[in-house]
C-alpha positions in Angstrom: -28.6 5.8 12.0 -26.3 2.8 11.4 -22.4 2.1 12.1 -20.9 -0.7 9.8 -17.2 -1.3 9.7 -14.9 -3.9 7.9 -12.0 -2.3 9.7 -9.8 -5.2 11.0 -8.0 -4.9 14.0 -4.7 -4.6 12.3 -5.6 -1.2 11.4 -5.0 -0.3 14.3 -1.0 -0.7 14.4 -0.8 -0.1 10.9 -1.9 3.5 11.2 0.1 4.9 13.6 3.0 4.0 12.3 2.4 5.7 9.4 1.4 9.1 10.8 -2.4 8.3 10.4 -4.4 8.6 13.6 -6.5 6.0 14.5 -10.4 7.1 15.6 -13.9 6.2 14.7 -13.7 7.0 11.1 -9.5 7.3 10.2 -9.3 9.8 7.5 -5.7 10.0 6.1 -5.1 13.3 4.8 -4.1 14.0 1.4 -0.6 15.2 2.1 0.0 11.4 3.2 -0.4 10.5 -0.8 2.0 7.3 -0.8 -0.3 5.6 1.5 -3.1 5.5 -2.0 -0.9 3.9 -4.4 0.2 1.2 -1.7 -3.1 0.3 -0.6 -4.3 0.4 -4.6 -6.6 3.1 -4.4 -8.1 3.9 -7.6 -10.6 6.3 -7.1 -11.5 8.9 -4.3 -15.2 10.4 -4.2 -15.0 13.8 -2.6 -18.3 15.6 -1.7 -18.6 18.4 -4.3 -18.4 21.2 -2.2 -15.4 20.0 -0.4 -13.7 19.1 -4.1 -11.7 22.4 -4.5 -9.7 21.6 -1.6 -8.6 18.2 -3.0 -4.9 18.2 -3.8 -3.6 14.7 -3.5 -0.2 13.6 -5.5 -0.9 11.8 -8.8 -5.0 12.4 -8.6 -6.9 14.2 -11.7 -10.7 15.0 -11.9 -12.6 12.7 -14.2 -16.0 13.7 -13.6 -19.2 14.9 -11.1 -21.8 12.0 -10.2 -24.3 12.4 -7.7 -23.1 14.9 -5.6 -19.2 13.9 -6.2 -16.3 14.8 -7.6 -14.5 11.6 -8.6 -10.6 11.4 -9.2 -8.3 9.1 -10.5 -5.5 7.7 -8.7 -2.4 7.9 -12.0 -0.4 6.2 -9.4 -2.6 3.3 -7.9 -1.0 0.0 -7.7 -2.8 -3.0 -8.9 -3.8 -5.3 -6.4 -0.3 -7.9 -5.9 3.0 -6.3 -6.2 6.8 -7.5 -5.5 9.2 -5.2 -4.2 13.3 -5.5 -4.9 14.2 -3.9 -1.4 12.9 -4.6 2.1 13.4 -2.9 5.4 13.2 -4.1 9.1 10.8 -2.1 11.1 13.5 -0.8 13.4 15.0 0.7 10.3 11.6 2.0 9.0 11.3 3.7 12.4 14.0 6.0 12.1 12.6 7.6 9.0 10.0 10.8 10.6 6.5 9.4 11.4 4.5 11.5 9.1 7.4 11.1 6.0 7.0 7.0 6.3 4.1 7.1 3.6 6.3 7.9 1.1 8.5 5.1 0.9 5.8 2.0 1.3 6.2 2.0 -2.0 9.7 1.9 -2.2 10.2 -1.0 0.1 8.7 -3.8 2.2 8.8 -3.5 6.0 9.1 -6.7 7.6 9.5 -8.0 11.1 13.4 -7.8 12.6 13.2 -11.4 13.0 12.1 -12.0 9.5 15.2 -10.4 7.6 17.4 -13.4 6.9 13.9 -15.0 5.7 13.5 -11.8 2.9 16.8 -11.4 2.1 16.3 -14.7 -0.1 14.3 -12.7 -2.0 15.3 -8.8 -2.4 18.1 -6.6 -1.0 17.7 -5.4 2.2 18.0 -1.6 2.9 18.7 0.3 5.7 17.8 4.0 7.1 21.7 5.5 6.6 22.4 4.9 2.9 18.3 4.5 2.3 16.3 6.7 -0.2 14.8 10.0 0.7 11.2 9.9 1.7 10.1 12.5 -0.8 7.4 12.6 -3.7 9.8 11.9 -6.2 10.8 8.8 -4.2 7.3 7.9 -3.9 6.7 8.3 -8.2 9.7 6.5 -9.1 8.9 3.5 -6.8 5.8 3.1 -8.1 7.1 3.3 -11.7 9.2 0.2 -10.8 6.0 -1.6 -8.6 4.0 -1.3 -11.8 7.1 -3.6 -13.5 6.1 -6.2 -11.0 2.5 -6.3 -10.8 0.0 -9.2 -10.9 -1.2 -9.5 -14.2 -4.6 -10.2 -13.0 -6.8 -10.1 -9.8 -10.3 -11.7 -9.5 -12.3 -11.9 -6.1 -15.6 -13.1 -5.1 -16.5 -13.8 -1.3 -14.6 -16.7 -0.5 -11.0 -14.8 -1.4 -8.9 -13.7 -4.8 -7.0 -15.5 -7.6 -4.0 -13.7 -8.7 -1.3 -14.3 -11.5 2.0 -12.7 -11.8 5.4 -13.7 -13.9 8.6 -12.6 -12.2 11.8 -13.0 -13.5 12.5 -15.2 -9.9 11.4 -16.1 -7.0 9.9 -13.1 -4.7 7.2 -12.1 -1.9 3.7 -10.7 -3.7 2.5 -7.8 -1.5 -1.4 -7.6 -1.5 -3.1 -4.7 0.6 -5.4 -7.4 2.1 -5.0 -7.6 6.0 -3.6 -10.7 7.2 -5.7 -11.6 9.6 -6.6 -15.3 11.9 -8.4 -16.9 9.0 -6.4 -15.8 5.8 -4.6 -18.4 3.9 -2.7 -18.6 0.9 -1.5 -21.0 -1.7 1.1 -20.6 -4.6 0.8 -22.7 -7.3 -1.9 -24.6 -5.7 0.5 -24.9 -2.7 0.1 -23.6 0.9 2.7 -20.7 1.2 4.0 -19.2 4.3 
C-alpha cells in the first residue's frame, strides 16, 4: 500500500473554517456544493455503486467509465477569477460554519489588516447588510464570476500563464495555495 499527498499545509486552516473537517483523507460532503465551483472543480468521479446517492448543486451525469460515474460541475469556475465584493474574515465568521461555502463565491475573504489594501479594488461588504448564504446566492455569484474569468489558463510544472481583460484594475483569485515558494508577476511584473 502507498500514501501520497499534495495537500499543503494551508489546508489545514482553510477547512475548518469552512465546515470541512480536516483528517487523513478530507472529504467535503456534497451538501457543501459552493466549495466546487470556487476551487474549479469540473468533474467528480463517484464509484458506481455509490452514484445514486450523488446529489451535489449544479452536477449532471455525463457518462460511466471504468467503474465511475462521472459528473459535470455546470457551475465550475475557471481557474482565475475577480470578485466585486470582499469581506474581512471577522465578518466572514459571523456567517454559520457550515453555511460559509455558499458565499466564497460571492466574495473574497481577506485578512482584517488587508481591507484598506482591497478596497482599492472592490466594495467591501459586511455580515449585517450582507447576502444570504443560500444556493441561490451561491448560482447568481457564480453567474457574475464567470463575467470575470481568465480567458485562458496554461500550466506545466514550473507554474501557470493566465490572461484576463477587466474593465479596471482588480485582485485575480486562483484556487492555487499560496504557499513559501509561490510567486507571481502581472504583466511581466512582480505583484504582491
Amino acid at each position: 500500500e502507498c500514501f501520497n499527498t499534495i495537500v499543503p499545509p494551508s489546508i489545514m486552516t482553510f477547512y475548518p473554517k469552512v465546515g470541512v473537517t480536516r483528517s487523513v483523507g478530507s472529504r467535503a460532503n456534497s451538501s457543501m456544493y459552493g466549495l466546487r465551483g470556487f476551487l474549479s472543480v469540473k468533474y467528480s468521479f463517484i464509484v458506481e455503486e455509490k452514484s445514486s446517492k450523488f446529489d451535489a448543486v449544479g452536477f449532471s451525469y455525463k457518462e460511466t467509465q471504468n467503474g465511475f460515474a462521472i459528473y459535470e460541475n455546470e457551475y465550475c469556475l475557471n481557474m482565475g477569477y475577480a470578485y466585486t465584493e470582499f469581506i474581512t474574515e471577522t465578518e466572514f465568521e459571523k456567517y454559520l460554519k457550515n453555511n460559509r461555502h455558499a458565499l466564497l463565491c460571492t466574495y473574497l475573504v481577506v485578512p482584517d489588516d488587508m481591507a484598506d489594501y482591497y478596497s482599492q479594488f472592490m466594495t467591501e461588504a459586511f455580515f449585517k447588510d450582507g447576502k444570504t448564504a443560500s444556493e441561490s446566492t451561491y448560482i447568481d455569484s457564480v453567474a457574475e464570476r464567470s463575467e470575470m474569468c481568465c480567458d485562458d489558463f496554461d500550466y506545466d510544472s514550473y507554474g501557470f500563464t493566465a490572461h484576463i481583460t477587466l474593465d479596471k484594475p482588480n485582485v485575480v483569485f486562483f484556487a492555487v495555495p499560496a504557499e513559501e515558494g509561490w510567486s507571481a508577476t502581472v504583466n511581466g511584473h512582480p505583484a504582491e
